[in-house]
C-alpha positions as a Markdown table, in Angstrom:
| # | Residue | x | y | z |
|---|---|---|---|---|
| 1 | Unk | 39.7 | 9.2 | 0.5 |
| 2 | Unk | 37.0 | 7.3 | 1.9 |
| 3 | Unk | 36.3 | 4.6 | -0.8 |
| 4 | Unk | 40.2 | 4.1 | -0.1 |
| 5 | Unk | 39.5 | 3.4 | 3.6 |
| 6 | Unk | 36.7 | 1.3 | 2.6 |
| 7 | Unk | 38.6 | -0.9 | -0.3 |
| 8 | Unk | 41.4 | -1.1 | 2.7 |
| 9 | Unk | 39.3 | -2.0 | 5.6 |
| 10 | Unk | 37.2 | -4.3 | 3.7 |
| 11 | Unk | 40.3 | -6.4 | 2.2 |
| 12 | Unk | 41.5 | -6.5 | 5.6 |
| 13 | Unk | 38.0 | -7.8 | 7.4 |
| 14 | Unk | 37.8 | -9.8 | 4.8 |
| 15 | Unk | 41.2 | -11.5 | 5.4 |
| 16 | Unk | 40.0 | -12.5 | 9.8 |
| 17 | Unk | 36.8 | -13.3 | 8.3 |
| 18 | Unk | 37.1 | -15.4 | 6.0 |
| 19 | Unk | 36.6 | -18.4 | 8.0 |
| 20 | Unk | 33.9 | -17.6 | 10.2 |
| 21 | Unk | 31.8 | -16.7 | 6.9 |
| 22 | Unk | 32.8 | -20.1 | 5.0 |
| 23 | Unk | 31.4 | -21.5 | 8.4 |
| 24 | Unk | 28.5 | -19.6 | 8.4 |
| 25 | Unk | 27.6 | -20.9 | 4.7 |
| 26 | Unk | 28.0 | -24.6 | 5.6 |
| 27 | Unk | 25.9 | -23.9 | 8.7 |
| 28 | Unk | 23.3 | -22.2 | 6.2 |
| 29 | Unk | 23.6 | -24.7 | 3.6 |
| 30 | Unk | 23.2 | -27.7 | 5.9 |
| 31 | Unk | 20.0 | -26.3 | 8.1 |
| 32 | Unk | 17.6 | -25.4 | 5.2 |
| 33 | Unk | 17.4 | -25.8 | 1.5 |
| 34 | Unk | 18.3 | -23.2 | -1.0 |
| 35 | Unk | 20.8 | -20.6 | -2.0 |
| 36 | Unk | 23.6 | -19.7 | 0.8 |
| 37 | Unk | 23.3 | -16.0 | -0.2 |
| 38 | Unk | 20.4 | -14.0 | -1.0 |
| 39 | Unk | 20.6 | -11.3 | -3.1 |
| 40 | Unk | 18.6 | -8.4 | -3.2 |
| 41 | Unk | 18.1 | -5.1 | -5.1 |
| 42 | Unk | 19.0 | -2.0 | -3.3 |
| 43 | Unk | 18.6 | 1.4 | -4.1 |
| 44 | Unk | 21.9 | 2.9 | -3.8 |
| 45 | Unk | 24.0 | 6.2 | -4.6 |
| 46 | Unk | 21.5 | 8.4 | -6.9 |
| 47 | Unk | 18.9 | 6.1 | -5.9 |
| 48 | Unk | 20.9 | 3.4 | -8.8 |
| 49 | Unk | 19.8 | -0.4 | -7.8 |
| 50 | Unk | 22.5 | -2.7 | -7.1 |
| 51 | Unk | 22.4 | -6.5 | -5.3 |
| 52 | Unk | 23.3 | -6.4 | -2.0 |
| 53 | Unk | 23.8 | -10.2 | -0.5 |
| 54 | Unk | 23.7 | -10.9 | 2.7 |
| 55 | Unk | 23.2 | -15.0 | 4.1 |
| 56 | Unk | 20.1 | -16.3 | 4.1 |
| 57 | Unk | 18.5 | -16.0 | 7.0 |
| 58 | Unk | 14.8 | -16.6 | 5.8 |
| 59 | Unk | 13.1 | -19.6 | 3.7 |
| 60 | Unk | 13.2 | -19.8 | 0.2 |
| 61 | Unk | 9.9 | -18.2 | -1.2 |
| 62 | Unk | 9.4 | -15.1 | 1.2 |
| 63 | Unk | 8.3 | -12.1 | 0.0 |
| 64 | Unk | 10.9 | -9.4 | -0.9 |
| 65 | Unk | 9.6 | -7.0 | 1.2 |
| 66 | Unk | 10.9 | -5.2 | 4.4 |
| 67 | Unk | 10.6 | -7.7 | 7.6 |
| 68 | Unk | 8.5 | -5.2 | 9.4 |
| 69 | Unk | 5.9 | -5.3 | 6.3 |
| 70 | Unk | 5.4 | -9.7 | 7.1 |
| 71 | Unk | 2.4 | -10.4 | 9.2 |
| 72 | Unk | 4.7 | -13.4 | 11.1 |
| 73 | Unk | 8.4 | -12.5 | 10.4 |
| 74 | Unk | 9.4 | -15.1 | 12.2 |
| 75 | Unk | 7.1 | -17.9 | 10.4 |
| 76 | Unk | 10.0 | -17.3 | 7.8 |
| 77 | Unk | 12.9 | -17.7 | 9.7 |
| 78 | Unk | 15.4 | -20.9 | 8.5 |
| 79 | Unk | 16.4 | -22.9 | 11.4 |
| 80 | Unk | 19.7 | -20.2 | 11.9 |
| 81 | Unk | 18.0 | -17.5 | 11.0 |
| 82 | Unk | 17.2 | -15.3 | 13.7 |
| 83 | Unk | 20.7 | -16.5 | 15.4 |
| 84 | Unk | 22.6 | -14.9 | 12.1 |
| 85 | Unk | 20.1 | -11.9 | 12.2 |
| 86 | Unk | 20.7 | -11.2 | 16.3 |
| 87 | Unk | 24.4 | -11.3 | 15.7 |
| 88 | Unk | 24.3 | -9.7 | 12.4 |
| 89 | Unk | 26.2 | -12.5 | 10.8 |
| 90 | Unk | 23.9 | -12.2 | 7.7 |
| 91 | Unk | 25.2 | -8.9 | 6.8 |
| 92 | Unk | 28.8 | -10.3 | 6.3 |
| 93 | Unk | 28.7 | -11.1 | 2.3 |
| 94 | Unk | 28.1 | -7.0 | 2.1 |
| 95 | Unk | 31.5 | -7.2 | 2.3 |
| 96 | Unk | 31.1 | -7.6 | -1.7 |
| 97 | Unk | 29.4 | -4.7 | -2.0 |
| 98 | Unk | 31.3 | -2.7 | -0.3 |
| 99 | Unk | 34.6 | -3.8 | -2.2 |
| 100 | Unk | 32.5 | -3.3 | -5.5 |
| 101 | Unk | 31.9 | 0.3 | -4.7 |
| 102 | Unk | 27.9 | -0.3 | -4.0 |
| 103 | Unk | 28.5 | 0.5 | -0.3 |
| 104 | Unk | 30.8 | 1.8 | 1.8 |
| 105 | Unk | 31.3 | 1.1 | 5.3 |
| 106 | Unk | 29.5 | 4.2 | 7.2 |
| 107 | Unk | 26.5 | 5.4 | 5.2 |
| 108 | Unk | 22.2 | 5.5 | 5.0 |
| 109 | Unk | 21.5 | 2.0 | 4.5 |
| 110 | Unk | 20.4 | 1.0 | 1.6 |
| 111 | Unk | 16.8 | 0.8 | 1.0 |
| 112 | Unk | 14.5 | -2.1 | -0.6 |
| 113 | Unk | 14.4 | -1.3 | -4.2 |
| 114 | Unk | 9.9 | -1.4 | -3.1 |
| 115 | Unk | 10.5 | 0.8 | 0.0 |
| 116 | Unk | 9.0 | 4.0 | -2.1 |
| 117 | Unk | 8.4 | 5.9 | 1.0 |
| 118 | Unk | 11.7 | 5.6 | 2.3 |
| 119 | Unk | 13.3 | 6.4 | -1.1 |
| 120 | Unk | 11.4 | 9.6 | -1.7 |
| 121 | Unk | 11.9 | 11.3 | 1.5 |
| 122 | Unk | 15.5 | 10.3 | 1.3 |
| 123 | Unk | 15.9 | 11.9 | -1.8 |
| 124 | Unk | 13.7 | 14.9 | -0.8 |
| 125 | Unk | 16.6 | 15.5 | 1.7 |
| 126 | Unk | 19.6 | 15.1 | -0.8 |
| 127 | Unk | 20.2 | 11.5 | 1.0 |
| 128 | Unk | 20.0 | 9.7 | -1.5 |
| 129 | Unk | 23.7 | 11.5 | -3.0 |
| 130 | Unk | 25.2 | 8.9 | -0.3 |
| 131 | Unk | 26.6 | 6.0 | -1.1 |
| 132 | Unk | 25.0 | 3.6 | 1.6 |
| 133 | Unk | 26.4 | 2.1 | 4.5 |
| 134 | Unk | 27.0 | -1.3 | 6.4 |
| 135 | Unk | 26.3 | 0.8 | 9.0 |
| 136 | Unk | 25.1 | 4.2 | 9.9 |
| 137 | Unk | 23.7 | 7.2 | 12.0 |
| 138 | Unk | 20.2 | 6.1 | 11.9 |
| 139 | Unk | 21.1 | 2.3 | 12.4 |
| 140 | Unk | 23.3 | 3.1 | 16.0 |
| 141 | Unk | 19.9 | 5.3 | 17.1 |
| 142 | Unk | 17.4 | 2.5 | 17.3 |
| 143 | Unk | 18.0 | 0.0 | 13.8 |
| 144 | Unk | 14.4 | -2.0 | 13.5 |
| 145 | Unk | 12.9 | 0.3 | 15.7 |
| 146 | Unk | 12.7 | 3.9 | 14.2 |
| 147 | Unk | 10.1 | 4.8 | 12.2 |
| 148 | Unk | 10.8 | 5.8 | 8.4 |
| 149 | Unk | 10.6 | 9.5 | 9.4 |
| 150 | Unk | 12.8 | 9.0 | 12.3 |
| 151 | Unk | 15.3 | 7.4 | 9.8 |
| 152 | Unk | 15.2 | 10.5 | 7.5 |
| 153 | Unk | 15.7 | 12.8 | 9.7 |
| 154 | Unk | 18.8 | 11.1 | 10.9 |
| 155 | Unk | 20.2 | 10.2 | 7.6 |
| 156 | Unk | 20.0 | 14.0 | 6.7 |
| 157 | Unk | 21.9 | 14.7 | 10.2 |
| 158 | Unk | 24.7 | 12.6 | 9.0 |
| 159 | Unk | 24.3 | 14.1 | 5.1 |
| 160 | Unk | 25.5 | 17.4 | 6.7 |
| 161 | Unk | 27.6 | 16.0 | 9.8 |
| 162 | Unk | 29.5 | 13.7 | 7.7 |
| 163 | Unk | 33.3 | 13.3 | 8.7 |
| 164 | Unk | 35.9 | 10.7 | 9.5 |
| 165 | Unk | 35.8 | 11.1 | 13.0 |
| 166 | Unk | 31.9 | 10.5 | 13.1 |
| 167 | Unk | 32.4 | 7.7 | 10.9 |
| 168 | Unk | 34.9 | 6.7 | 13.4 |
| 169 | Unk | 32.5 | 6.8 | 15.8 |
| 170 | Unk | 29.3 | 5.2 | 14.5 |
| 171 | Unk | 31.6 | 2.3 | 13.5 |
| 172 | Unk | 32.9 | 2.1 | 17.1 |
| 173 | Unk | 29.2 | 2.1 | 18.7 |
| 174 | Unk | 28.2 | 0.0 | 15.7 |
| 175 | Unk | 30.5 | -3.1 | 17.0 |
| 176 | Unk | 28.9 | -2.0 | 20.6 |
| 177 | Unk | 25.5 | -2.2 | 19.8 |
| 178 | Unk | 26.3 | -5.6 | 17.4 |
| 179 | Unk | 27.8 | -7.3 | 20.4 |
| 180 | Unk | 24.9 | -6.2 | 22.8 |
| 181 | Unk | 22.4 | -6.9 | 19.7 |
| 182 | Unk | 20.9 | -3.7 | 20.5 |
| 183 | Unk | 17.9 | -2.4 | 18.3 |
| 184 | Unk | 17.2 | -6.0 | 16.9 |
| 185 | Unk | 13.5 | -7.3 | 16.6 |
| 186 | Unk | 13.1 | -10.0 | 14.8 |
C-alpha cells in the first residue's frame, strides 16, 4: 500500500513541479560548470546501494563525503548552492528515486554509501529493513543538527511507530520545517 501512495504522490508532484525543476536546472547549468544533477550512491533497503540525484548544489570535484565531514562546506558551494540547499530545492530529482522504488516518500534517509558508522548502528537496530525516505522522523527532529546516535535512535522509533498517519504527519511538519528552513546549516 504504501509504494502505491508513493508511485501516486510522486507522479502527481511531479506533474506541479515539473517546471520549477526544469528552472532550477537552467539556473544550475548557467551559474557553474558541470553536470545539473549529481548522483550519488546511497545505501538503501537491506543496506543495497542505489544513486540518488539530487541538483548540484556543490562544485565539481568535492569530496563525496557527508557536508559535516568538509573542513569549509561552504568553500564548495556553486554560486546557487546554499539557496537550493536552504529551500531544499536540491532534493527535488529524488523524485526519480522515489518512482524507481529506491525511496519512498517517509523513511530513514538514506545514508552515504562511506557513512560506516551510520550504516552499522542502523542495521544494529533493524533500520536498515526500511526503504529510505525523502523525508523522515529523525529529519523533522533537528536534520543537520543531530548527532549520528541521535539519528538512530529516532530512526528505530519510527521502525516500530511506523503508520500512515505518522507518515501523514512528518510529511505535514516536513513542508513546515522546509518553508521555515528549519534544521539547515550549511
Amino acid at each position: 500500500m504504501k509504494r502505491l501512495i508513493d508511485l501516486i504522490l510522486g507522479l502527481l508532484v511531479l506533474l506541479v513541479l515539473a517546471l520549477p525543476m526544469l528552472l532550477v536546472a537552467l539556473a544550475v547549468r548557467l551559474t557553474s560548470p558541470g553536470p545539473v544533477l549529481y548522483w550519488s550512491n546511497r545505501v538503501g533497503k537491506n543496506n543495497s546501494i542505489f544513486s540518488m540525484p539530487k541538483f548540484r548544489s556543490m562544485q565539481t570535484g568535492t569530496p563525496a563525503v557527508a557536508t559535516h565531514l568538509l573542513a569549509n562546506p561552504e568553500n564548495y558551494l556553486s554560486p546557487i548552492g546554499s539557496f537550493l540547499r536552504k529551500s531544499s530545492l536540491d532534493e527535488l530529482p529524488q523524485l526519480w528515486s522515489i518512482l524507481k522504488g529506491d525511496m519512498g516518500f517517509v523513511g530513514p534517509r538514506p545514508a552515504l554509501f562511506n557513512q560506516h558508522d551510520l550504516v552499522a548502528l542502523r542495521t544494529a537496530q533493524g533500520v536498515h529493513t526500511l526503504v529510505p525516505g525523502l523525508t523522515g522522523w529523525a529529519q523533522i527532529h533537528g536534520r543537520d543538527e543531530l548527532p549520528i546516535p541521535a539519528k538512530v535512535a529516532l530512526d528505530a522509533y519510527y521502525l516500530q511507530h511506523r503508520s500512515l498517519g505518522l507518515d501523514l504527519r512528518i510529511l505535514a511538519l516536513t513542508f513546515f520545517k522546509v518553508l521555515r528552513r528549519d534544521g539547515i546549516t550549511h
